[in-house]
gemmi code that builds the backbone of each chain (N, CA, C; Angstrom):
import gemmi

chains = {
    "A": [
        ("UNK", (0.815, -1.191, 0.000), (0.000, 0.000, 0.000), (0.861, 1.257, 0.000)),
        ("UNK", (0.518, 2.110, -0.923), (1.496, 3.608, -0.480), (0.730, 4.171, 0.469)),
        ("UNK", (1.725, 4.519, 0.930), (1.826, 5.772, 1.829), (2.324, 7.114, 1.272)),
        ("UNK", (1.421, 7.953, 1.900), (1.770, 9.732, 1.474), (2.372, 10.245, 2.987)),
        ("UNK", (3.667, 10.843, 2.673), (4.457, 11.445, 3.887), (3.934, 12.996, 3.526)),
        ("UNK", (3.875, 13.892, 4.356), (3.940, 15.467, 4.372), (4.533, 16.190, 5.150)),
        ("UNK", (5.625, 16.541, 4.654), (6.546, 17.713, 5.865), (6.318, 19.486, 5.288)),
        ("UNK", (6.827, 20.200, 6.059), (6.985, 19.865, 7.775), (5.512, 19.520, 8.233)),
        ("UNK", (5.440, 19.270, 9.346), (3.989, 19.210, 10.065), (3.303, 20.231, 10.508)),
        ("UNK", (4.330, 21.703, 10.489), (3.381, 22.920, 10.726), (4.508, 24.006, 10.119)),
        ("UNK", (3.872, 24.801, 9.250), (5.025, 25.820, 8.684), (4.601, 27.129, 8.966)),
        ("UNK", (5.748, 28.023, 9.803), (4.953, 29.445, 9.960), (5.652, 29.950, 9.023)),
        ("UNK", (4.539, 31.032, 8.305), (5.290, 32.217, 7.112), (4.315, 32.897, 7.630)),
        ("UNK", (5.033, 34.234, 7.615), (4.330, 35.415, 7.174), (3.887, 35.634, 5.861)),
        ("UNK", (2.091, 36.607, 6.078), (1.127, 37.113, 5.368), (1.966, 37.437, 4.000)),
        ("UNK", (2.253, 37.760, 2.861), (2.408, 37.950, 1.834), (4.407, 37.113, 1.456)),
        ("UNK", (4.312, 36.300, 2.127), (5.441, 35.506, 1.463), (4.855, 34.184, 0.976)),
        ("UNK", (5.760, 33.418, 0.455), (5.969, 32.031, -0.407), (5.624, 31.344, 0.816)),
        ("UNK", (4.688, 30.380, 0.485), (4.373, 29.017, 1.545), (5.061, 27.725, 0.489)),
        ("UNK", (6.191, 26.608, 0.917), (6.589, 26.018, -0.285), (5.508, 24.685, 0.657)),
        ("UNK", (5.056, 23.640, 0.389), (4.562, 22.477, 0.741), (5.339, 21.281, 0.538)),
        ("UNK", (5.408, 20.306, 1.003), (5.872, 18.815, 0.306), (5.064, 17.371, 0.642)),
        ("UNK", (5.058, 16.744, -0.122), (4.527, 15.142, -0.364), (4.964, 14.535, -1.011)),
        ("UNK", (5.702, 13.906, -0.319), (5.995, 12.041, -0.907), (5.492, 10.892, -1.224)),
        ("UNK", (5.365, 10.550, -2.005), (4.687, 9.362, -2.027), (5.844, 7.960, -1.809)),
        ("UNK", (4.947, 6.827, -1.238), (6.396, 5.478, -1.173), (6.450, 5.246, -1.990)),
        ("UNK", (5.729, 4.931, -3.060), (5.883, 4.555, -4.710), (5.325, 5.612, -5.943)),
        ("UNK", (6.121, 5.333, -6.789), (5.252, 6.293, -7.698), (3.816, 6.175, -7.945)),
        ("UNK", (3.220, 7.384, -8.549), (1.543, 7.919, -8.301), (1.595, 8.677, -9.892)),
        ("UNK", (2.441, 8.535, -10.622), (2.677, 9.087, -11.758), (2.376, 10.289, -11.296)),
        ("UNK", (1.094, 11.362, -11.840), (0.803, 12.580, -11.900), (-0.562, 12.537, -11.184)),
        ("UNK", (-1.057, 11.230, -10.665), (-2.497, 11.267, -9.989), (-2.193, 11.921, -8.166)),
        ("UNK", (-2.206, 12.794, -8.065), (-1.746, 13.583, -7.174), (-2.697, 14.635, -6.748)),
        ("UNK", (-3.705, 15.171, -6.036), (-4.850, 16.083, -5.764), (-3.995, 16.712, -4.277)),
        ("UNK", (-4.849, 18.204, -4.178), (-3.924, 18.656, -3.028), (-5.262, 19.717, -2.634)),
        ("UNK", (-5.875, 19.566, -0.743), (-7.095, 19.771, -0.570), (-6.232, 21.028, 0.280)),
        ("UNK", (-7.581, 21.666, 0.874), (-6.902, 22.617, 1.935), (-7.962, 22.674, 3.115)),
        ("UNK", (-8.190, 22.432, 4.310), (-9.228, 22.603, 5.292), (-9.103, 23.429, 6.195)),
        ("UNK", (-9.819, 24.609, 6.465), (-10.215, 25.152, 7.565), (-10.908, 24.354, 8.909)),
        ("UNK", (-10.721, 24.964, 10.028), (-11.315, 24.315, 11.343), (-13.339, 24.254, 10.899)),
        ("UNK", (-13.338, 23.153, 11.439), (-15.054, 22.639, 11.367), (-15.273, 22.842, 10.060)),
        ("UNK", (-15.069, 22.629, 9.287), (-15.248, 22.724, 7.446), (-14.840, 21.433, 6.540)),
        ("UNK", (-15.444, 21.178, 5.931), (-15.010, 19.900, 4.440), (-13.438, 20.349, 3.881)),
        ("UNK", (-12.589, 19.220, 3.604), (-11.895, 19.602, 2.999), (-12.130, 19.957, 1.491)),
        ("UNK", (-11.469, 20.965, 0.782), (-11.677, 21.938, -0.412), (-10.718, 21.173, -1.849)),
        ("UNK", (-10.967, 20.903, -2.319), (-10.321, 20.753, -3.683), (-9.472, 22.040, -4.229)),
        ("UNK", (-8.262, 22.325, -3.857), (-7.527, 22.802, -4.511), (-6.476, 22.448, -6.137)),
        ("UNK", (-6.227, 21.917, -5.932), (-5.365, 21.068, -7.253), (-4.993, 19.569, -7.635)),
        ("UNK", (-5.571, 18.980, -8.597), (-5.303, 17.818, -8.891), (-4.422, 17.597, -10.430)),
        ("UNK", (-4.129, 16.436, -10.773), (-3.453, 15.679, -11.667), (-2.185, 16.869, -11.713)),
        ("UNK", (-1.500, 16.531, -9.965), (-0.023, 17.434, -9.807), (-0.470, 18.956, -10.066)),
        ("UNK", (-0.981, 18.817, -10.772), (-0.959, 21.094, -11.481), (-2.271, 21.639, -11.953)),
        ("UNK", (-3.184, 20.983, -12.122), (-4.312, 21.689, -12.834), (-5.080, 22.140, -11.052)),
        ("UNK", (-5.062, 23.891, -11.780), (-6.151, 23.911, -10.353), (-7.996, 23.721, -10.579)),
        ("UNK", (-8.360, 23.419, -9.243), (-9.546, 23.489, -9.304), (-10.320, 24.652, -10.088)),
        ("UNK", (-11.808, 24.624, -10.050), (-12.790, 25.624, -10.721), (-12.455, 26.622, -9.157)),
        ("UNK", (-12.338, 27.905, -9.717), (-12.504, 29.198, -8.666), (-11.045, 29.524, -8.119)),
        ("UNK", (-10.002, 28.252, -8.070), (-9.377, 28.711, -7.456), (-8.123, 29.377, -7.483)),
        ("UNK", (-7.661, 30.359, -6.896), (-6.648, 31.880, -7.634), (-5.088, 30.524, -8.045)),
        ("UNK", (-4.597, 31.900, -8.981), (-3.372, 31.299, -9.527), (-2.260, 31.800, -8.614)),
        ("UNK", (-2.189, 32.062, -7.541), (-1.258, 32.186, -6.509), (-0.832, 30.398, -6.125)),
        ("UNK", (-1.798, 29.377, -5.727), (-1.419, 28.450, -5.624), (-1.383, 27.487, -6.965)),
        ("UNK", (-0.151, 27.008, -6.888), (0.250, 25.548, -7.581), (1.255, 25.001, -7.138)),
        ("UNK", (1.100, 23.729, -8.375), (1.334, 22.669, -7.735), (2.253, 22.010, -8.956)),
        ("UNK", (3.467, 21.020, -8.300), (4.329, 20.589, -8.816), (4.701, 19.029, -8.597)),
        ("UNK", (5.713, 18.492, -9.787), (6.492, 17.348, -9.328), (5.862, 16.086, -9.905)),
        ("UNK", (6.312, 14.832, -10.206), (5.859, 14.266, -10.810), (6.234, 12.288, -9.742)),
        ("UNK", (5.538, 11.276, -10.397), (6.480, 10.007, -9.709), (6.115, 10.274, -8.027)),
        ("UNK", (6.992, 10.256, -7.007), (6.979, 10.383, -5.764), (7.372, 11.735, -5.347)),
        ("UNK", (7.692, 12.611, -5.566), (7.987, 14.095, -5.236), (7.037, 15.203, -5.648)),
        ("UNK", (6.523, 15.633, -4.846), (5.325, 17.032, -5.267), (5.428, 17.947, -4.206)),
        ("UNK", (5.166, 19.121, -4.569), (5.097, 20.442, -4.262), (3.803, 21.215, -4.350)),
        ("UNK", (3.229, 21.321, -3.281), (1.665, 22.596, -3.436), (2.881, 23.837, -3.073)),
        ("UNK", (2.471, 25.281, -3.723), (3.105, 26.851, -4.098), (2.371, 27.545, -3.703)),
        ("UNK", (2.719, 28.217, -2.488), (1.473, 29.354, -2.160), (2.407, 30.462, -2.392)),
        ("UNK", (2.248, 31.385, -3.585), (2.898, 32.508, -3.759), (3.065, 33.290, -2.650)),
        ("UNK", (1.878, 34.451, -2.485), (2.447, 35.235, -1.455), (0.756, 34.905, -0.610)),
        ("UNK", (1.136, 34.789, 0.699), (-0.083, 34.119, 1.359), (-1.356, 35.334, 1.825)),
        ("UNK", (-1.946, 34.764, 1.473), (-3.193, 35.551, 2.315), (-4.202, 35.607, 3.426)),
        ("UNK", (-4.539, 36.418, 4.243), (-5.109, 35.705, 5.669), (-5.943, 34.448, 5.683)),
        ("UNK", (-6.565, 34.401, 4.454), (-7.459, 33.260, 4.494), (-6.573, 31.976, 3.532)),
        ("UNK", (-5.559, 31.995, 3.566), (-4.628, 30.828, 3.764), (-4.354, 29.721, 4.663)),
        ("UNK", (-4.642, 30.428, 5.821), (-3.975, 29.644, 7.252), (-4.699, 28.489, 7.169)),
        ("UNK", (-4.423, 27.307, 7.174), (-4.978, 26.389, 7.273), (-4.159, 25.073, 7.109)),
        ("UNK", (-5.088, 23.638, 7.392), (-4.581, 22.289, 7.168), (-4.475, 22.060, 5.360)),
        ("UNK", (-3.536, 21.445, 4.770), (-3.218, 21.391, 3.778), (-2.811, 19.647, 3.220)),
        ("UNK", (-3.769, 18.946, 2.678), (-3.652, 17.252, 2.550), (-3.347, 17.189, 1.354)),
        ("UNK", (-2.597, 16.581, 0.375), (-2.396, 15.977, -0.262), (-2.873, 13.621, -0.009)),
        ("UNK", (-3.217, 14.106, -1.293), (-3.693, 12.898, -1.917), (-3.227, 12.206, -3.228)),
        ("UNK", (-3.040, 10.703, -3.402), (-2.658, 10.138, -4.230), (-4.410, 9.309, -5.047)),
        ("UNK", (-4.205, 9.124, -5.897), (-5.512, 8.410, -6.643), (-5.402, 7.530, -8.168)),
        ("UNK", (-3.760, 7.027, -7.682), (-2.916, 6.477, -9.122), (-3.650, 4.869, -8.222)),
        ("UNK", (-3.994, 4.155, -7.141), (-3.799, 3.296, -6.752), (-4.668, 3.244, -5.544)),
        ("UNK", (-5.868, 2.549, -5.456), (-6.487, 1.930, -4.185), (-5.496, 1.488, -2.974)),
        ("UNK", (-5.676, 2.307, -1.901), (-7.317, 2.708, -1.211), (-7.016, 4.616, -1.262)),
        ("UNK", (-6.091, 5.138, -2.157), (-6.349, 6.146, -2.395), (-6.036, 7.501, -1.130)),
        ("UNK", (-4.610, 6.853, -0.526), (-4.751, 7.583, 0.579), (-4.269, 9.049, 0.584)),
        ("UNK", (-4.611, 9.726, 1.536), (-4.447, 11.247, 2.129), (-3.129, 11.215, 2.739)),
        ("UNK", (-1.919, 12.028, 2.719), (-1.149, 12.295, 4.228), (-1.560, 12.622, 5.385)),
        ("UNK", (-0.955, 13.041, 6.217), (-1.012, 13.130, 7.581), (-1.484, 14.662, 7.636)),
        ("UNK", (-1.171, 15.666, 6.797), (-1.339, 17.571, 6.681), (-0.280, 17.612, 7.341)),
        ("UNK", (-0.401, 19.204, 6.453), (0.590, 19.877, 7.065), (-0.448, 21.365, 7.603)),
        ("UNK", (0.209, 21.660, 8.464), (-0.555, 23.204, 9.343), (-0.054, 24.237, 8.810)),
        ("UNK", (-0.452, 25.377, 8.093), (0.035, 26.501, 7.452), (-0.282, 27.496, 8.712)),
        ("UNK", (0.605, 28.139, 9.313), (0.233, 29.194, 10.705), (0.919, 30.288, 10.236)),
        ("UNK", (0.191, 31.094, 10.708), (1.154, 32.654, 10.862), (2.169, 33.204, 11.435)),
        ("UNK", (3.085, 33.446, 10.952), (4.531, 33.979, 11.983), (4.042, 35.192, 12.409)),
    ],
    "B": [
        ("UNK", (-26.664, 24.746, -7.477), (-25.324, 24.785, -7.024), (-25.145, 23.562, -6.779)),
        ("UNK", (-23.969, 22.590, -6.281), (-23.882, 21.266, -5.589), (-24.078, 21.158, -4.602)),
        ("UNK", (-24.492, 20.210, -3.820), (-24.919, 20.337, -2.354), (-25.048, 18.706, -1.996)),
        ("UNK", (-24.741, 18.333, -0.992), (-24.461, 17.064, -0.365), (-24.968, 17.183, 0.901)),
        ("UNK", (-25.559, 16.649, 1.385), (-25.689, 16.910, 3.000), (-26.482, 15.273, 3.423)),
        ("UNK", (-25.014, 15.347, 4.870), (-24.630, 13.929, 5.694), (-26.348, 14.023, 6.615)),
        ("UNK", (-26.207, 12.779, 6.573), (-27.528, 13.017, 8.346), (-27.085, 11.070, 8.609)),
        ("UNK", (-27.306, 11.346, 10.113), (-27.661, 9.807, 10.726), (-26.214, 9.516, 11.606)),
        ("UNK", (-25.626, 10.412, 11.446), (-24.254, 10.224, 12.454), (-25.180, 10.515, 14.588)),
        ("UNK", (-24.522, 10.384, 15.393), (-24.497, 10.364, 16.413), (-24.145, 9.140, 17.308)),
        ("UNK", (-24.372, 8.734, 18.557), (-23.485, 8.259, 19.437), (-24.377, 6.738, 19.141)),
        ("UNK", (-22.981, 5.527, 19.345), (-23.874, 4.602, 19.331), (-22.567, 3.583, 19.813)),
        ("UNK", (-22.861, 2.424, 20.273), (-22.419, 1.412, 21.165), (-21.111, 0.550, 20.236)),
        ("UNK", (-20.282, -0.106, 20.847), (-19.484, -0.953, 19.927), (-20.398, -1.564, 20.073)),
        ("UNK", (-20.354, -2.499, 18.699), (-20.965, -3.933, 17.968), (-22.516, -3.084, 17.479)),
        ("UNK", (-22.668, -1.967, 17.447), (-23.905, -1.998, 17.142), (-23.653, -1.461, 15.575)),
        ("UNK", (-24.810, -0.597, 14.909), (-25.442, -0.589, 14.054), (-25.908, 1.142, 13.458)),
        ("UNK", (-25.035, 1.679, 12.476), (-25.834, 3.024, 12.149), (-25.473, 2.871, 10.412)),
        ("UNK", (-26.865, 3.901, 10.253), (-26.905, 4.025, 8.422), (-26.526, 5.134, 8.201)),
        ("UNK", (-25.674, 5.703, 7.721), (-25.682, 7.381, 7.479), (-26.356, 7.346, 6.107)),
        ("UNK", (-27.061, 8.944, 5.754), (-27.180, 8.928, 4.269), (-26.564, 10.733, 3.642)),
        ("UNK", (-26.877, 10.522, 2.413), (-26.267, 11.899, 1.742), (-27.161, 12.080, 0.517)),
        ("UNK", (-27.951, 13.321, 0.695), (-29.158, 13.705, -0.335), (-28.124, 14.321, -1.355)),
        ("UNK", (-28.173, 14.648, -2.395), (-27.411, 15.154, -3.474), (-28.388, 16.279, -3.463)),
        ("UNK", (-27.820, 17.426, -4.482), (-28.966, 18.218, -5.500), (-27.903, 19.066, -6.238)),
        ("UNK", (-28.380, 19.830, -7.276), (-27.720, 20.120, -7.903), (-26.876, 20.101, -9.259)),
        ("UNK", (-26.893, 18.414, -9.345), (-26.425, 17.831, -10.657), (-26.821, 16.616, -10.536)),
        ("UNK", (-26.442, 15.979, -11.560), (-26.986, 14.913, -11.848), (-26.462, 13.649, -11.335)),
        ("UNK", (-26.797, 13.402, -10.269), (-26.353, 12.498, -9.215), (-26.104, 10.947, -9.984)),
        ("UNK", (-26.741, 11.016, -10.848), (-26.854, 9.435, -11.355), (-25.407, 9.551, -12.162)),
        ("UNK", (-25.298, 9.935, -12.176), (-24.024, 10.208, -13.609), (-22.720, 10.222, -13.187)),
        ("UNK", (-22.594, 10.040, -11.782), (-21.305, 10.061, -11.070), (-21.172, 9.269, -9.980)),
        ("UNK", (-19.830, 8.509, -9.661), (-19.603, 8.105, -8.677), (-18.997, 8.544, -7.739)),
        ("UNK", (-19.980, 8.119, -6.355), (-19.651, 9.013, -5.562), (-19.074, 8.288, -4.114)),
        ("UNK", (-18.593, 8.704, -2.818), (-17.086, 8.310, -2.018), (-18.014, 8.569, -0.793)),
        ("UNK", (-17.454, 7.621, 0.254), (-17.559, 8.084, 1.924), (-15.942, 8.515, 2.386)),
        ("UNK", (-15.618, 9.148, 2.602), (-14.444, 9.847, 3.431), (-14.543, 10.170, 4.804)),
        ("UNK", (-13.380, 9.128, 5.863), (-13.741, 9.851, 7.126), (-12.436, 10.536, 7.487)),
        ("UNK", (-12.620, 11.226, 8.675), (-11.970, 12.303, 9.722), (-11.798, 11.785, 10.620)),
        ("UNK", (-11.001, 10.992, 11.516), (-10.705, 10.664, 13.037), (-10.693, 12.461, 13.401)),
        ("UNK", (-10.382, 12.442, 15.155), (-10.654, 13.970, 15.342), (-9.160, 13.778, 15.469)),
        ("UNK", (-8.610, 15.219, 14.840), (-7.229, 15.416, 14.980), (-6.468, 14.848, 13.747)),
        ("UNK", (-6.645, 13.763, 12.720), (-6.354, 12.986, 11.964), (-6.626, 13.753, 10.831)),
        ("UNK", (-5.653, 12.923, 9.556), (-5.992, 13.449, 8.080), (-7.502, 12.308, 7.675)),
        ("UNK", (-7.813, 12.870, 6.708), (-8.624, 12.598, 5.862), (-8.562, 10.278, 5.523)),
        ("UNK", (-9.490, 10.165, 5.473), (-9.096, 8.169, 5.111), (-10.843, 8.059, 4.326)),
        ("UNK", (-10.082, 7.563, 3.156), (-10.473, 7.118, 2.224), (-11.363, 5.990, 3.101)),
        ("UNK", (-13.093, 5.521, 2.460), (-13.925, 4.683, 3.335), (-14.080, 3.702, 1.867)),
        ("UNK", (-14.926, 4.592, 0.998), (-15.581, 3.337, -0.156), (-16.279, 4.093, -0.859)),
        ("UNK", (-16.549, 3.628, -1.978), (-16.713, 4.210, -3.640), (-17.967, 3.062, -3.799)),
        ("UNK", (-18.951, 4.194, -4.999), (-20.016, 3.373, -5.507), (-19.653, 3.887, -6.819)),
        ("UNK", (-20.149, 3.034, -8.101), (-20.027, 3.752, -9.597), (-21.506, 4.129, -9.358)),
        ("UNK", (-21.641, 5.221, -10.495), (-22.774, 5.781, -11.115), (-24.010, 5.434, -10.542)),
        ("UNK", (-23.769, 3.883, -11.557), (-25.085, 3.190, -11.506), (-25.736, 1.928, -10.309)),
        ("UNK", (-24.175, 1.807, -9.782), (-24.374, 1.362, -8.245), (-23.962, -0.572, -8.289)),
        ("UNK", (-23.176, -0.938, -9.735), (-22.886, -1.639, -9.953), (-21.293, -2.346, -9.181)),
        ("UNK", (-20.542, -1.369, -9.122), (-19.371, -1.504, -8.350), (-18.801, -0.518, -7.324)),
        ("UNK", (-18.123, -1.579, -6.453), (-18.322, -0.924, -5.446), (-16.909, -1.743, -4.827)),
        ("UNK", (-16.364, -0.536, -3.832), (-15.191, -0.688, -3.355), (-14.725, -0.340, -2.031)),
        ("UNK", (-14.536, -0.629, -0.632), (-13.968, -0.435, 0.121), (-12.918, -0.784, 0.669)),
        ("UNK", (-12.380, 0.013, 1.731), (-10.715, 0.449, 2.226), (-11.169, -1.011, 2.969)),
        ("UNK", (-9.858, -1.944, 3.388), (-9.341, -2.885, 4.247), (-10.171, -2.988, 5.797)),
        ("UNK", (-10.003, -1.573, 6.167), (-10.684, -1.483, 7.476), (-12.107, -1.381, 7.863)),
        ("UNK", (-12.429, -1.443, 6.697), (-14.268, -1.210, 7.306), (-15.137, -2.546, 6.148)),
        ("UNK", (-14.020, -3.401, 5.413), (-14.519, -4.250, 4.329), (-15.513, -5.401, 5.309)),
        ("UNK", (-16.466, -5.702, 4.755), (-17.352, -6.777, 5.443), (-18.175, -6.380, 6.532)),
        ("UNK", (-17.762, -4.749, 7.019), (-18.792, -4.594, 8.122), (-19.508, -3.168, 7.758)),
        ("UNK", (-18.990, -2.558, 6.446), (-19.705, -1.492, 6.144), (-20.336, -1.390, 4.599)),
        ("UNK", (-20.932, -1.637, 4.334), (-21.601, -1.853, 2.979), (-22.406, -0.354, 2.128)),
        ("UNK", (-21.613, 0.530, 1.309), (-22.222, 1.701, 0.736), (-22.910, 1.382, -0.482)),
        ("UNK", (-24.226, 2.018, -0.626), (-25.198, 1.852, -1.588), (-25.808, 3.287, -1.962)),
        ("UNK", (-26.439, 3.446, -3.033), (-27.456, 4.355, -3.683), (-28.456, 4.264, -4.161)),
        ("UNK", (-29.370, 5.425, -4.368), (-30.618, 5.188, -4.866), (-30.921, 6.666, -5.902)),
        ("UNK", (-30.636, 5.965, -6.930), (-30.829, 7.455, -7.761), (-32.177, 7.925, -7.680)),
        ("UNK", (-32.709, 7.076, -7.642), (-34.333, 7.580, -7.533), (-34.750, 8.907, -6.839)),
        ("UNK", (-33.887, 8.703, -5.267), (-33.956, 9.397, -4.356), (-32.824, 10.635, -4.384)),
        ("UNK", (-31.606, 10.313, -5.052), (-30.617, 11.466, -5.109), (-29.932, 11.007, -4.056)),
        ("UNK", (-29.735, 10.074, -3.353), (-28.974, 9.550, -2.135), (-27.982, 8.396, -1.938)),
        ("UNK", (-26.928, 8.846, -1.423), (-26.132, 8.157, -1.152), (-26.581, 7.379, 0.191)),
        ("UNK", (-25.831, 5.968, 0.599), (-25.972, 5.968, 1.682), (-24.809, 4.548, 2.180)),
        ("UNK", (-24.144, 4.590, 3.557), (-23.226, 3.697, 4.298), (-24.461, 3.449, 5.550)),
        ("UNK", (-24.080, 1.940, 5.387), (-24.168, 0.636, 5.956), (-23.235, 0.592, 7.143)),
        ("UNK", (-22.947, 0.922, 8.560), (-22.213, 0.765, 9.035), (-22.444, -0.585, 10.636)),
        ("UNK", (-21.849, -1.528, 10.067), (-22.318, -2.790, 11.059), (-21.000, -2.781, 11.860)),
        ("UNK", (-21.179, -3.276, 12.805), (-20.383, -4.064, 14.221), (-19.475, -2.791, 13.960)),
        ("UNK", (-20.200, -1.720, 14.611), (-19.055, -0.693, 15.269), (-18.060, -0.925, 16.090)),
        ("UNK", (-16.626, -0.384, 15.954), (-15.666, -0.125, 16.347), (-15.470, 1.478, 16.779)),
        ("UNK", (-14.702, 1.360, 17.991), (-13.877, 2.854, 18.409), (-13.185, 3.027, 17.592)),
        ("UNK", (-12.534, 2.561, 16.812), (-11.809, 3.124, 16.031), (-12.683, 3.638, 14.633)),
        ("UNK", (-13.991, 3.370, 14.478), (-14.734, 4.039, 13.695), (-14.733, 5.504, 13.704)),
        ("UNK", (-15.027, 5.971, 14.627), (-15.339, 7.192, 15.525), (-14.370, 8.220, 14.741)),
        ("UNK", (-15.657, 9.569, 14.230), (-15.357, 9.849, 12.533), (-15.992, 10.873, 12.323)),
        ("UNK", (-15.437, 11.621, 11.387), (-16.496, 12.563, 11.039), (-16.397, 11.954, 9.552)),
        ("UNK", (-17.928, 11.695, 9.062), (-18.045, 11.137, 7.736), (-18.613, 11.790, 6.537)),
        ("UNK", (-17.839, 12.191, 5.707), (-18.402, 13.113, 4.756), (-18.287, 12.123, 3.453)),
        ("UNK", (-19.772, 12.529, 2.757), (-19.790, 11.701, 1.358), (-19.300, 12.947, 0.167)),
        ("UNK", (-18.791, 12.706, -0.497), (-17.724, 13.124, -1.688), (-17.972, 12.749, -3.110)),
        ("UNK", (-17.926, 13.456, -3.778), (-18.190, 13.314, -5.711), (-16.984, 12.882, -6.233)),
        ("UNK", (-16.904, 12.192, -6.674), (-16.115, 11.655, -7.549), (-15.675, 12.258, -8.621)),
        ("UNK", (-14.392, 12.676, -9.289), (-14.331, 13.598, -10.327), (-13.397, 12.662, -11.232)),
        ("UNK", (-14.481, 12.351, -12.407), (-13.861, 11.656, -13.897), (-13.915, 10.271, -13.441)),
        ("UNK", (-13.797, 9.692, -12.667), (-13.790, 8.016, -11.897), (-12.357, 7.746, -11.643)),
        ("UNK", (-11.654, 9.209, -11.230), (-10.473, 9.037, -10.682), (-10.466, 9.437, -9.007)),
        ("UNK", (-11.319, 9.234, -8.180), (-11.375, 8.943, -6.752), (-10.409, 10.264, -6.282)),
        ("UNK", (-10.572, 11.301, -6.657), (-10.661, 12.314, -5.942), (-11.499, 13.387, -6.061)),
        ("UNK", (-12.029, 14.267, -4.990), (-13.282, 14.690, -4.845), (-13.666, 16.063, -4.964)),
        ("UNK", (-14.069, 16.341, -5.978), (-14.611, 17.848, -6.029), (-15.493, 18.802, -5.436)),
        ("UNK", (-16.489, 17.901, -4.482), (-17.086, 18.602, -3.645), (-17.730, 17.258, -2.389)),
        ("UNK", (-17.408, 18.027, -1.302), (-18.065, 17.700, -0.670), (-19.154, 17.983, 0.503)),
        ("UNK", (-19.606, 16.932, 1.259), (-20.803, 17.126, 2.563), (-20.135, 18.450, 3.391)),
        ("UNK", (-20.548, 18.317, 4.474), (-20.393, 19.092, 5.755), (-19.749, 18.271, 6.879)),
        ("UNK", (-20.279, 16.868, 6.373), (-20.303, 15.823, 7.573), (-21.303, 15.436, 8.628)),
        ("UNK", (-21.144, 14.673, 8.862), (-22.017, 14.134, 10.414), (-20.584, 13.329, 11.049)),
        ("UNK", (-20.998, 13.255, 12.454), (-19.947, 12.484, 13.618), (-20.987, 11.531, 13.840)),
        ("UNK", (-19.578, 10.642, 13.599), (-20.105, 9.086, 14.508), (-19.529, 9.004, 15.761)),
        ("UNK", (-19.519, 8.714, 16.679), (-18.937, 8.634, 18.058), (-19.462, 7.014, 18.352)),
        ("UNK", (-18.511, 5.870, 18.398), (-18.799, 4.567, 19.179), (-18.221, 4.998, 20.353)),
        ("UNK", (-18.593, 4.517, 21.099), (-18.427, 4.463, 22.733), (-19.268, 3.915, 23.432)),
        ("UNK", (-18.898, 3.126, 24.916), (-19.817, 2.756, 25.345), (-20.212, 3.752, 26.666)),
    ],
}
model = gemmi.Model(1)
for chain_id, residues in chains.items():
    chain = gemmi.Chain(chain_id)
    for i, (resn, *xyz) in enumerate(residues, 1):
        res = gemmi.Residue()
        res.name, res.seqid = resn, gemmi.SeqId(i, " ")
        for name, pos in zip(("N", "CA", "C"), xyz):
            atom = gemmi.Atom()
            atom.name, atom.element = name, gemmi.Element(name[0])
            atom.pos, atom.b_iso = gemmi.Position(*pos), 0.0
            res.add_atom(atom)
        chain.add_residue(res)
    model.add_chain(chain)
structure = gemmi.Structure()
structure.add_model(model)
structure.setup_entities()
């Protein structure tokens, strides 16, 4: 079964800098790669799938990179309504799992 | 607009017995397959089980295989999980999820309902 790793486990940046993300996968996932974002008491959100295409609505400040086992979600310069849990997902291979998140906080 | 909404979560015993369901509206529910996804509290996201379209195939994760059975009823616009011989380790927030292209990741989802086993 793969496993999805996500470091760090909580990243502080300040409001209008670069947030960089990471996910590993144990085996390759080719490009089937989706990357959600959740606020407290809320559904997680569809931000970007197949590695780079973003969702419907959502700004071109975030993308997403990397191909095989190495990927990257890009938060250009962040905005207050950034702060949040950030999952990546694989969907090359049943049972289709999530990482652990990572915590996007404010410095 | 899309809209999903969980009902039938709340507190219930190990070994027992709850149905959650998920009304659709919005699009055309028959035409897509659609996901249970749970939340431990504090935990990422875990993949539960997939129905196609038409309710022909059907797939669940290792941990809930044989005691949770997901079904639909297009008739009704509803999804719905089967959840038998509860476990604590069930204990979840369960949101049902759209399926986007029949590649098992999800473009929109519920709100959720909580399951809580405990005795």
């Amino acid at each position: 079964e793969i496993v999805m790793t996500q470091s760090p486990a909580t990243l502080s940046v300040s409001p209008g800098e670069r947030a960089t993300l990471s996910c590993r996968a144990s085996q390759s996932v080719s490009s089937n790669l989706a990357w959600y974002q959740q606020k407290p008491g809320q559904a997680p959100r569809l931000l970007i799938y197949d590695t780079s295409t973003r969702a419907t609505g959502i700004p071109d400040r975030f993308s997403g990179s990397g191909s095989g086992t190495e990927f990257t979600l890009t938060i250009s310069s962040l905005q207050s309504e950034d702060f949040a849990v950030y999952y990546c997902q694989q969907y090359d291979n049943w049972p289709f799992p999530f990482g652990q998140g990572t915590k996007l906080e404010i410095k | 607009q899309v809209q999903l909404v969980e009902s039938g979560g709340g507190v219930v015993q190990p070994g027992r017995s709850l149905r959650l369901s998920c009304a659709a509206s919005g699009f055309a529910f028959s035409g897509y397959a659609m996901h249970w996804v749970r939340q431990a509290p504090g935990k990422g996201p875990e993949w539960v089980a997939l129905i196609s379209f038409d309710g022909s195939n059907k797939l669940s994760a290792d941990s809930v295989k044989g005691r949770f059975t997901i079904s639909r009823d297009n008739s009704k616009n509803t999804l719905y999980l089967q959840m038998n011989s509860l476990r604590a380790e069930d204990t979840a927030v369960y949101y049902c999820a759209r399926d986007v292209r029949g590649y098992s990741f999800f473009d929109y989802w519920g709100q959720g309902t909580l399951v809580t086993v405990s005795s």
